[in-house]
VMD Tcl script that draws the C-alpha trace (Angstrom):
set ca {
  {1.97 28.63 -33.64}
  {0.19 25.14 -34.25}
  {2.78 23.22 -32.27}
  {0.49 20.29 -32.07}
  {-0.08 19.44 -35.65}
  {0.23 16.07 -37.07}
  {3.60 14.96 -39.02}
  {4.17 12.67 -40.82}
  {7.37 12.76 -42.29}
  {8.84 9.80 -40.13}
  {6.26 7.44 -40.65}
  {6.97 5.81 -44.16}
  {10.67 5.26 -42.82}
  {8.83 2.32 -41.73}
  {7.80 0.63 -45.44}
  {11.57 1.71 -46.45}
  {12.68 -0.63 -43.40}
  {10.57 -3.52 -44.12}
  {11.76 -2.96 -48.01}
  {15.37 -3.33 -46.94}
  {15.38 -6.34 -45.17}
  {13.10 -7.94 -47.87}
  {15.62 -7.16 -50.57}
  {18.33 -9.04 -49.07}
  {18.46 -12.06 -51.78}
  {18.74 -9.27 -54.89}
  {22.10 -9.15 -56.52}
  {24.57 -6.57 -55.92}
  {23.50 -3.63 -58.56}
  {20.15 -3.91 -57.55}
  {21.09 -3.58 -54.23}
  {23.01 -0.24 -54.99}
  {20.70 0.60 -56.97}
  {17.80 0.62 -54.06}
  {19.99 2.14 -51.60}
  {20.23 4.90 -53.85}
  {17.07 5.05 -53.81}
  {17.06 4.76 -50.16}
  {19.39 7.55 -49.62}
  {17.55 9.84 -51.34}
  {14.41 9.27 -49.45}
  {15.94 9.47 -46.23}
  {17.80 12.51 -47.16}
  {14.60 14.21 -48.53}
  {12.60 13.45 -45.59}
  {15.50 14.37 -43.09}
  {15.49 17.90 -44.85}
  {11.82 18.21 -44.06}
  {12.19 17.66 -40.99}
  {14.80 20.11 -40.78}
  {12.48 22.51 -42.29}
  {9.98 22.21 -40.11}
  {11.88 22.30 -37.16}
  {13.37 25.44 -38.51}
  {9.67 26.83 -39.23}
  {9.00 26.31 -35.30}
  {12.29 28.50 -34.36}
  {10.68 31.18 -36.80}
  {7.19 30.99 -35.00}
  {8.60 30.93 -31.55}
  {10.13 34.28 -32.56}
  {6.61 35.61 -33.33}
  {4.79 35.20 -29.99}
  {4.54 38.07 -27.95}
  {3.65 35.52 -25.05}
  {7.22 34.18 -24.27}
  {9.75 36.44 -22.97}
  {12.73 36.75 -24.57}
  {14.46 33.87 -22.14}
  {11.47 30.98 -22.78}
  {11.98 31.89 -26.54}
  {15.89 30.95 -26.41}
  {15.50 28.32 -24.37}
  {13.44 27.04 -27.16}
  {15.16 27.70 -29.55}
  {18.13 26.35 -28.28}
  {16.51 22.60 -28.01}
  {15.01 23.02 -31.49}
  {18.96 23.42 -32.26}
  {19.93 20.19 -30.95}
  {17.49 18.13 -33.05}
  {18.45 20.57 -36.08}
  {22.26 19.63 -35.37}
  {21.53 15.96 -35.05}
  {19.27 15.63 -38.22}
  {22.49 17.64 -39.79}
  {24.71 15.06 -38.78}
  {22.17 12.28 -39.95}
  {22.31 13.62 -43.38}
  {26.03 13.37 -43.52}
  {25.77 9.61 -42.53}
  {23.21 9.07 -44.95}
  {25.42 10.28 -48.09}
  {28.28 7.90 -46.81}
  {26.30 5.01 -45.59}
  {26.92 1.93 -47.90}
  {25.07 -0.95 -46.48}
  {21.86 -1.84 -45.26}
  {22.47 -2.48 -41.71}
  {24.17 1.14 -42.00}
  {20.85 2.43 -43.08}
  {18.94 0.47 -40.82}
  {20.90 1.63 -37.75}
  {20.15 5.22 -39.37}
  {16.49 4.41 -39.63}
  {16.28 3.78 -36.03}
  {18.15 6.47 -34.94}
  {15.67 9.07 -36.69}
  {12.62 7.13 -35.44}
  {14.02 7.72 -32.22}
  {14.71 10.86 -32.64}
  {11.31 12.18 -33.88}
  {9.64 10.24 -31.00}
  {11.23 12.65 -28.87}
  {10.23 15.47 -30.43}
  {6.64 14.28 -30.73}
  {6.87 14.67 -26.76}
  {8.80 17.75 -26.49}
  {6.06 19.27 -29.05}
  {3.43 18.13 -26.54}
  {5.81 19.76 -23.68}
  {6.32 22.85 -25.41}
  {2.51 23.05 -26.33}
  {1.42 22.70 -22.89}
  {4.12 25.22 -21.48}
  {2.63 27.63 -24.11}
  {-0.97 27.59 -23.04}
  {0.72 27.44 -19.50}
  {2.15 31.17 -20.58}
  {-1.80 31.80 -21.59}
  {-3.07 30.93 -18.64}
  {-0.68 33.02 -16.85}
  {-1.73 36.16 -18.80}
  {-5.08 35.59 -17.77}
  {-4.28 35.45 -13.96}
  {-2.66 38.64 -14.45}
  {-5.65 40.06 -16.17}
  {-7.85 38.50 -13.14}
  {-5.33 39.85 -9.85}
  {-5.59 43.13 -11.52}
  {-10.04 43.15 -11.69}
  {-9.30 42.06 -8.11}
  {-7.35 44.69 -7.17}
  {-10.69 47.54 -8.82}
  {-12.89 45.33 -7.13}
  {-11.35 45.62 -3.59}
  {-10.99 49.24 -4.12}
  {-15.07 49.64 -5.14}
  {-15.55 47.80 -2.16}
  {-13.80 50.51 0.15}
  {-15.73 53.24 -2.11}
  {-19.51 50.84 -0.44}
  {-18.29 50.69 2.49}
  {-17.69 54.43 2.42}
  {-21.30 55.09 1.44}
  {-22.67 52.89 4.53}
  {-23.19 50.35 2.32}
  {-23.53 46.49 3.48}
  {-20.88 44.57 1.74}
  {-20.45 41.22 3.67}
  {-21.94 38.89 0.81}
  {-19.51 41.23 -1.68}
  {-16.62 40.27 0.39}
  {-17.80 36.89 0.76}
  {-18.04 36.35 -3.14}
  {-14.47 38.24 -3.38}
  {-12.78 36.07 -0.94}
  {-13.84 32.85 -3.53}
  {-12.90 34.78 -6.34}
  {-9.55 35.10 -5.04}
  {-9.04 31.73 -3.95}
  {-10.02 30.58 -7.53}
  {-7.97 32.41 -9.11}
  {-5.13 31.55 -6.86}
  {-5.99 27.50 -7.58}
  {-5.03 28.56 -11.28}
  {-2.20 29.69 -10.69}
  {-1.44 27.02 -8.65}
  {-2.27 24.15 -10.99}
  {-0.72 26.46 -13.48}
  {3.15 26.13 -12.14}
  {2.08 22.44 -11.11}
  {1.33 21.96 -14.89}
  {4.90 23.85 -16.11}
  {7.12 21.73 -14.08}
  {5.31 18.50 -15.26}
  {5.89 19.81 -19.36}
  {9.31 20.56 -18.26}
  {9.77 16.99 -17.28}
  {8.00 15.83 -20.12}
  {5.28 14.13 -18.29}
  {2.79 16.37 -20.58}
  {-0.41 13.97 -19.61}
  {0.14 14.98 -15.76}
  {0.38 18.46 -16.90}
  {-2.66 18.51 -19.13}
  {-4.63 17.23 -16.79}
  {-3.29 19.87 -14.24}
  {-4.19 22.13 -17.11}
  {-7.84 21.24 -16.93}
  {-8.43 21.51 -13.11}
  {-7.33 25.06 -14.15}
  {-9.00 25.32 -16.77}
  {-12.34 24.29 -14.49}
  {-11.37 26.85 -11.56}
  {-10.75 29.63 -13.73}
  {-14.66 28.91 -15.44}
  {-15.71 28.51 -11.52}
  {-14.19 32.05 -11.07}
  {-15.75 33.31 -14.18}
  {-19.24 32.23 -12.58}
  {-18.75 33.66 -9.12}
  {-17.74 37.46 -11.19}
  {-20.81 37.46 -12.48}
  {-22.13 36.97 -8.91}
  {-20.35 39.86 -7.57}
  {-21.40 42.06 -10.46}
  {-25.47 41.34 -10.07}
  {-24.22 41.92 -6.17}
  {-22.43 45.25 -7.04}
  {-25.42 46.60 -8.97}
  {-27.96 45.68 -6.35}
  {-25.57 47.84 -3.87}
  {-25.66 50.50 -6.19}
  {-29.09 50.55 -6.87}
}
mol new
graphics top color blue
foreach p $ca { graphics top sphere $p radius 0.5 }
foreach p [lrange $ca 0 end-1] q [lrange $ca 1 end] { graphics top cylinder $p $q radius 0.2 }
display resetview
């Protein structure tokens, strides 16, 4: 799901704004007659917002990387800004003056700004969920490596520099998982650029851990002969 994606579908509320206020000496048809015009702009553009907001709900549903409680937790938020663009549309088709429309301008702007940062929160928590797959995936090598270790030690074999190498591993991999919740409870605050930035120490121990695996395998086929 490309949560991130640019949107655009606030952004030329801004020309319709600065058209209002200039068209405040125009008689009184005309002025009808551009709030029309208005309306149906705003309307239009509130309905793709709508849709797109609906097409995240749809994608949510898709991931096999949520469990079933992140995904209606999600959903439920995408709800409230579906529910309050609703409402907006109902208070566009009665809306009669300009300072009606321009309070209704502002409260979509406002609106959308929010979910500009909850997309960045709910991106985040979603490579969060990535990460977290991958620490599984890396606790469980962990687990066959301390168990080939026993099988060395069995055969005589020296494994102090093994265990020294799978000691770091370890503790890498625990530092991801670390920054990891760090990161979650900052995009659950929305404070996404602390959490993205959590998300690349991560990102940095979990390439450090990488690097010290292939260390223990060179180390594992010396052992082995």
């Amino acid at each position: 799901m490309k949560i991130g994606s640019k949107n655009s579908k606030i952004k030329p509320i801004t020309v319709i704004v600065l058209v209002i206020f200039l068209s405040a000496t125009i008689n009184s048809a005309g002025d009808q007659k551009l709030l029309g015009r208005v309306r149906n702009f705003l309307t239009n553009r509130v309905d793709g917002v709508i849709r797109y907001l609906e097409d995240m709900k749809l994608k949510v549903d898709l991931r096999d990387d949520l469990a079933d409680e992140q995904k209606n937790e999600i959903k439920s938020n995408l709800d409230e800004y579906i529910n309050f663009f609703e409402d907006k549309k109902s208070e566009i088709n009665t809306a009669g003056t300009r300072h009606q429309f321009i309070s209704l301008v502002r409260d979509i702007r406002q609106k959308w700004r929010k979910i500009e940062v909850y997309k960045g929160s709910l991106r985040g928590i979603l490579f969060c969920s990535r990460f977290d797959n991958v620490v599984v995936r890396a606790e469980n090598l962990s687990d066959r490596i301390d168990a080939k270790i026993s099988e060395l030690e069995a055969n005589g074999a020296d494994t102090t520099k093994l265990k020294g190498l799978h000691f770091e591993f370890n503790t890498k991999i625990d530092l991801v998982e670390e920054k990891v919740s760090d990161a979650r409870k900052k995009f659950e605050s929305d404070k996404n650029g602390e959490g993205y930035n959590l998300l690349k120490e991560a990102k940095k121990s979990l390439r450090d851990a990488f690097n010290i695996l292939k260390d223990i395998v060179k180390e594992f086929r010396r052992l082995q002969g």
